[in-house]
C-alpha positions in Angstrom: -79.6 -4.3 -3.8 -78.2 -3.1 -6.7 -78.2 -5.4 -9.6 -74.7 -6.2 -10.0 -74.4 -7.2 -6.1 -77.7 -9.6 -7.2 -75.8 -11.1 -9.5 -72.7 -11.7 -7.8 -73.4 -12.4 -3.8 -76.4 -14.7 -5.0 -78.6 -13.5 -1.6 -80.9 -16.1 -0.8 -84.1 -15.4 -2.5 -87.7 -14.3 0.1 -90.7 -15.4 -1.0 -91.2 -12.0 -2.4 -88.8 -10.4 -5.1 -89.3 -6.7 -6.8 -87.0 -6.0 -9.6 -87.2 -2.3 -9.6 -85.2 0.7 -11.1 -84.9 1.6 -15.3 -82.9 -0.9 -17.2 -85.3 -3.4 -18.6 -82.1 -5.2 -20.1 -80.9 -5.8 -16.4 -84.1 -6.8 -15.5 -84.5 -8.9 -17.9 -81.1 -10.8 -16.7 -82.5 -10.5 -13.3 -85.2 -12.7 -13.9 -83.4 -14.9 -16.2 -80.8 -15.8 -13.1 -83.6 -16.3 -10.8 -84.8 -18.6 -12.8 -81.7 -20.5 -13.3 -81.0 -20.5 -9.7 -84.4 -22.0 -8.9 -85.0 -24.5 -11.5 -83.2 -26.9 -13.8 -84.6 -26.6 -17.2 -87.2 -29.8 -17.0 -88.4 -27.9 -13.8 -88.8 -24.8 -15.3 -91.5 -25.8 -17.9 -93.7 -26.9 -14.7 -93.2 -24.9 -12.0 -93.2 -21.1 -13.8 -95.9 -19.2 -14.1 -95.7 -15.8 -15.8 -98.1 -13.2 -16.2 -98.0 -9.4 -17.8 -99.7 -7.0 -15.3 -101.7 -5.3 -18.0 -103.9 -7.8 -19.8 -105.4 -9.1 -17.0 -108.8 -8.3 -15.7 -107.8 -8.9 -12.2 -105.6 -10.8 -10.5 -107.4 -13.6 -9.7 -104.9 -16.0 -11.6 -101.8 -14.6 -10.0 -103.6 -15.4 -6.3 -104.0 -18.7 -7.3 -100.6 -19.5 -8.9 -98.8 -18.3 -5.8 -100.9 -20.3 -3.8 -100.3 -23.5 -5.9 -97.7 -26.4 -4.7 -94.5 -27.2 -6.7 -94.6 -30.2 -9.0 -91.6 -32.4 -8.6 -89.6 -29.1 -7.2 -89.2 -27.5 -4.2 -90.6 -23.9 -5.0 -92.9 -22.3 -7.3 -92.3 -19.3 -9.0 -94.6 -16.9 -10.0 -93.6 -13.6 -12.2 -96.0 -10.6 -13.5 -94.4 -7.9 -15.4 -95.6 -4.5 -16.0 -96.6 -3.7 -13.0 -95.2 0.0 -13.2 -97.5 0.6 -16.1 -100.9 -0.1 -13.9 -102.6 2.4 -12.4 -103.0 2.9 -8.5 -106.1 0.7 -7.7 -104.8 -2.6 -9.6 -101.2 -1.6 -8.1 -103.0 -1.8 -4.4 -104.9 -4.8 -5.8 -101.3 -6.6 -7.0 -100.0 -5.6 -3.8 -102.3 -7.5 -1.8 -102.0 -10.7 -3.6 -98.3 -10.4 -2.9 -99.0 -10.3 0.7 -100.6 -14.1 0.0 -97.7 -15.6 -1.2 -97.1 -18.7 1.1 -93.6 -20.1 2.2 -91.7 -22.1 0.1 -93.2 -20.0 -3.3 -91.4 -17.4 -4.8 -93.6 -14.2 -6.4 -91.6 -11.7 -8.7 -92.6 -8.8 -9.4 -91.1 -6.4 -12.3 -91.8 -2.6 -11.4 -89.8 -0.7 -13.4 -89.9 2.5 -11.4 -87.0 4.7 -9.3 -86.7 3.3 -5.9 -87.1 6.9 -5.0 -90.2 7.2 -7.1 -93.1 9.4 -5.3 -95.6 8.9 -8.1 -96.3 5.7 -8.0 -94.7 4.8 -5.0 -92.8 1.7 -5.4 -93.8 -1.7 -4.6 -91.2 -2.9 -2.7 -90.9 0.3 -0.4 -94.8 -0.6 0.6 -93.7 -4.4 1.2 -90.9 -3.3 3.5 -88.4 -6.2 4.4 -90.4 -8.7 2.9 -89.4 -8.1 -0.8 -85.8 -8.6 -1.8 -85.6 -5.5 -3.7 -82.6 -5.3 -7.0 -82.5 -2.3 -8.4 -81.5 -2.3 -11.9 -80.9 1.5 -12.4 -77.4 2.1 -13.8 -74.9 4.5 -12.3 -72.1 5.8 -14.8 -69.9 3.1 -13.3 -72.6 0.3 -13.6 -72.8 2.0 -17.3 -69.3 1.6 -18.2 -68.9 -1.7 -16.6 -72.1 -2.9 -19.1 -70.1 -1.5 -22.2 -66.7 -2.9 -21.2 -68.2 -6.1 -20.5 -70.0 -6.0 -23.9 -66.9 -4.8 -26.0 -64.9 -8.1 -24.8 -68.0 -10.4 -25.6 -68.1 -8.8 -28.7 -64.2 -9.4 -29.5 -63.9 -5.2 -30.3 -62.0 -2.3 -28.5 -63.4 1.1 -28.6 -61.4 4.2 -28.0 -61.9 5.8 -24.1 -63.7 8.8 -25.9 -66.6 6.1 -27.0 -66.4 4.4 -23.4 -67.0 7.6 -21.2 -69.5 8.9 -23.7 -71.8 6.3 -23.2 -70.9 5.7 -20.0 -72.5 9.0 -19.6 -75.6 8.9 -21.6 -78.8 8.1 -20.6 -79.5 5.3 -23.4 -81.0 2.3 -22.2 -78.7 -0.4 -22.5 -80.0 -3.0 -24.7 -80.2 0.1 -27.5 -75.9 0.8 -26.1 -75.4 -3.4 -26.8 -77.6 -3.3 -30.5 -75.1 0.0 -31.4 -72.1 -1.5 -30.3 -72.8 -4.7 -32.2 -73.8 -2.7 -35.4 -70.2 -1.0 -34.7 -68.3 -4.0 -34.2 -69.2 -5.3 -37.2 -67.7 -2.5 -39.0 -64.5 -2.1 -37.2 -63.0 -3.9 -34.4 -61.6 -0.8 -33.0 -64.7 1.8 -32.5 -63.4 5.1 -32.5 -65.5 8.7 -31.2 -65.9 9.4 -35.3 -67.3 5.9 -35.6 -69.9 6.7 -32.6 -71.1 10.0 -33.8 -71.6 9.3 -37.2 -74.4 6.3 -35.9 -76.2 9.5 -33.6 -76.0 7.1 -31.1 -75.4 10.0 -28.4 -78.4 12.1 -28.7 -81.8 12.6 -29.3 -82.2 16.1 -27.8 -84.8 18.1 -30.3 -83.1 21.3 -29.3 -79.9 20.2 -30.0 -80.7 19.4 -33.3 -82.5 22.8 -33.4 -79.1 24.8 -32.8 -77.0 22.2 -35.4 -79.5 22.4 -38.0 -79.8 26.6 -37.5 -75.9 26.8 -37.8 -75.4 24.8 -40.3 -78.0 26.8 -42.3 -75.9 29.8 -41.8 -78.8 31.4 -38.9 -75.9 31.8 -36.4 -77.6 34.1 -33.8 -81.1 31.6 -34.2 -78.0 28.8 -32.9 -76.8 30.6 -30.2 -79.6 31.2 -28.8 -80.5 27.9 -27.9 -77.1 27.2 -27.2 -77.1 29.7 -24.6 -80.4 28.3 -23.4 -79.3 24.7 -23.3 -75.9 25.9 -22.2 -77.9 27.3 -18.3 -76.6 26.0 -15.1 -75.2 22.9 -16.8 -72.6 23.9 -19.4 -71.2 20.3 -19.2 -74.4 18.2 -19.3 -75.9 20.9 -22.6 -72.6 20.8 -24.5 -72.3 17.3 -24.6 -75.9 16.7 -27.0 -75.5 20.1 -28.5 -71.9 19.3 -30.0 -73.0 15.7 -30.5 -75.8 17.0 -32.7 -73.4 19.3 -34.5 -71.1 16.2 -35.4 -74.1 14.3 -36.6 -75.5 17.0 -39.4 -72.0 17.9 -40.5 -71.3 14.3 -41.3 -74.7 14.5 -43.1 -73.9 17.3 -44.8 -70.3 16.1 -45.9 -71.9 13.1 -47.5 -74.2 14.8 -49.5 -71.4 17.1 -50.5 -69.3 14.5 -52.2 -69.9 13.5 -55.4 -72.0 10.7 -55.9 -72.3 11.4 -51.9 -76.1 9.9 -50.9 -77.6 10.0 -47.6 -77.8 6.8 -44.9 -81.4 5.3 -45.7 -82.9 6.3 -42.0 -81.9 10.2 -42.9 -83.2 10.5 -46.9 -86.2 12.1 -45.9 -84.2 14.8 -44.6 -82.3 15.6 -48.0 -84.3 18.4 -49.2 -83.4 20.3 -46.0 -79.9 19.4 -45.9 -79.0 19.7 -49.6 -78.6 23.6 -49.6 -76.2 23.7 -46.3 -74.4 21.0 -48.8 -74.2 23.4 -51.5 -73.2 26.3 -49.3 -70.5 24.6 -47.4 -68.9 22.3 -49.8 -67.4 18.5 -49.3 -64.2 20.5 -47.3 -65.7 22.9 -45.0 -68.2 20.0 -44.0 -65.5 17.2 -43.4 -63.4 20.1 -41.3 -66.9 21.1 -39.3 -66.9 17.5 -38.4 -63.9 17.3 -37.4 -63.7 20.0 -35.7 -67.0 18.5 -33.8 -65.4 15.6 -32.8 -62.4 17.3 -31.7 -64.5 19.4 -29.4 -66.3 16.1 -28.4 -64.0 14.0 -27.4 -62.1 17.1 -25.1 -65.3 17.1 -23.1 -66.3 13.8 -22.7 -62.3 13.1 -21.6 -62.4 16.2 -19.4 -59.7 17.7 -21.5 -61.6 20.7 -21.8 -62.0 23.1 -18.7 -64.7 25.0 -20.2 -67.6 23.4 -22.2 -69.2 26.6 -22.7 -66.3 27.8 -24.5 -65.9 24.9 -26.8 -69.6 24.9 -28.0 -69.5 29.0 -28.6 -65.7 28.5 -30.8 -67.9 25.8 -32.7 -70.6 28.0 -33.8 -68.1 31.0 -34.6 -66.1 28.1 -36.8 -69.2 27.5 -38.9 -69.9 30.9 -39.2 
């Protein structure tokens, strides 16, 4: 069960739950709701046993929690977290104590692995029906949903360039909430220029490779690994590499200006930027990033047919 449908159709919790998939921020809610649907907060404090999968010796604890009757409730929960960071003889040895877990108490167990995971296989698929499984692993849809959702808690707006960009990232989502409330602050309409400038989109070494190569005039070094990125996926490669691009022009067009001084997370990276700064000049570095963005923004939209194209008219404009 995805988590979304977890959170909405409220199924009727088993005595065995596995919150599986990659978004620790979703499982995170996950747990959180079970909670709330099990407990009122004076019960909680009683009746809640939590564990983390990797400091303990054995499981010996977790055995006897599950096994333990309610005080002044009707269930017992047990949680252990973690359990996709154990190795395969604790996993088996977790895996049997789940098969303990008597009616009436609830065991939770967080394994943060693909559903479809061969190595390690995941919990819930050995527990069969037994486990109510809720996936947590977000789907573009699932990922725009999350930054919609958080836009109108946070009051702001953000222009559709911003939305299908990280709608189409791979960032986990509590670092998506932390940027957009970082952005929000700033503006209450976050635009593509806004995004890029944070290099919230990317953290692709190569891509940063071919950007930092351009930009220090070592076109044919920049094509290169364009045209290696670029492969079978001219899309999925143009969308870090121009990303990238965006990020060291802006870099570059700050130290350019007068008085211009770099961001405090990116001074150590002055000496190596400071001679593309001298080269290019506070003009050609404002028009490479806007140019950058321009090409950004057509992709992520689908306004532009050919990615491929976009990246190499890039890296001839900087030429």
């Amino acid at each position: 069960m995805k988590y979304y449908d977890f959170i909405e159709k409220r199924p009727a919790l088993s005595k065995l739950v596995v919150i599986e998939g990659i978004e620790r921020l979703f499982a995170d809610r996950a747990l959180s709701a079970i909670e709330e649907r099990l407990f009122s907060p004076a019960e909680r404090e009683l009746n809640v046993d939590r564990f983390n999968a990797t400091e303990l010796e054995s499981f010996g604890n977790v055995e006897a929690a599950v096994a333990a009757m309610p005080f002044l409730a009707t269930t017992r929960l047990v949680v252990v977290r973690g359990a996709h960071e154990l190795r395969a003889q604790p996993r088996r040895d977790l895996l049997a104590v789940a098969q303990t877990v008597p009616d009436g108490n609830v065991l939770v167990l967080e394994d943060l692995v693909s559903p479809n995971s061969k190595r390690p296989e995941p919990l819930a698929k050995l527990l069969g029906r037994a486990a109510l499984r809720i996936d947590t692993t977000p789907t573009a849809d699932v990922r725009e949903r999350f930054v919609r959702e958080t836009l109108a808690e946070l009051g702001a707006q953000a222009e559709p360039a911003v939305i299908a960009t990280l709608a189409q990232s791979d960032t986990d989502l509590l670092a998506v909430r932390t940027d957009l409330e970082k952005l929000a602050l700033l503006s209450a309409t976050i635009t593509i220029e806004d995004l890029l400038r944070e290099s919230l989109v990317t953290d692709d070494a190569k891509a940063y490779q071919y950007a930092s190569a351009l930009l220090e005039g070592r076109t044919a070094d920049a094509l290169t690994i364009a045209y290696d990125m670029l492969g079978n996926d001219p899309r999925g490669a143009a969308i870090p590499l121009i990303a990238a691009l965006a990020t060291e022009y802006n870099l570059v067009w700050e130290l350019a200006r007068n008085g211009g001084e770099l961001p405090a997370r990116h001074r150590w990276r002055e000496r190596m930027l400071r001679p593309a700064a001298r080269r290019l000049g506070e003009r050609r570095a404002r028009l490479g990033f806007e140019r950058a963005v321009r090409g950004f923004e057509a992709i992520v939209t689908g306004r532009a047919e050919d990615p491929r194209a976009v990246v190499v008219l890039l890296t001839a404009a900087a030429s």
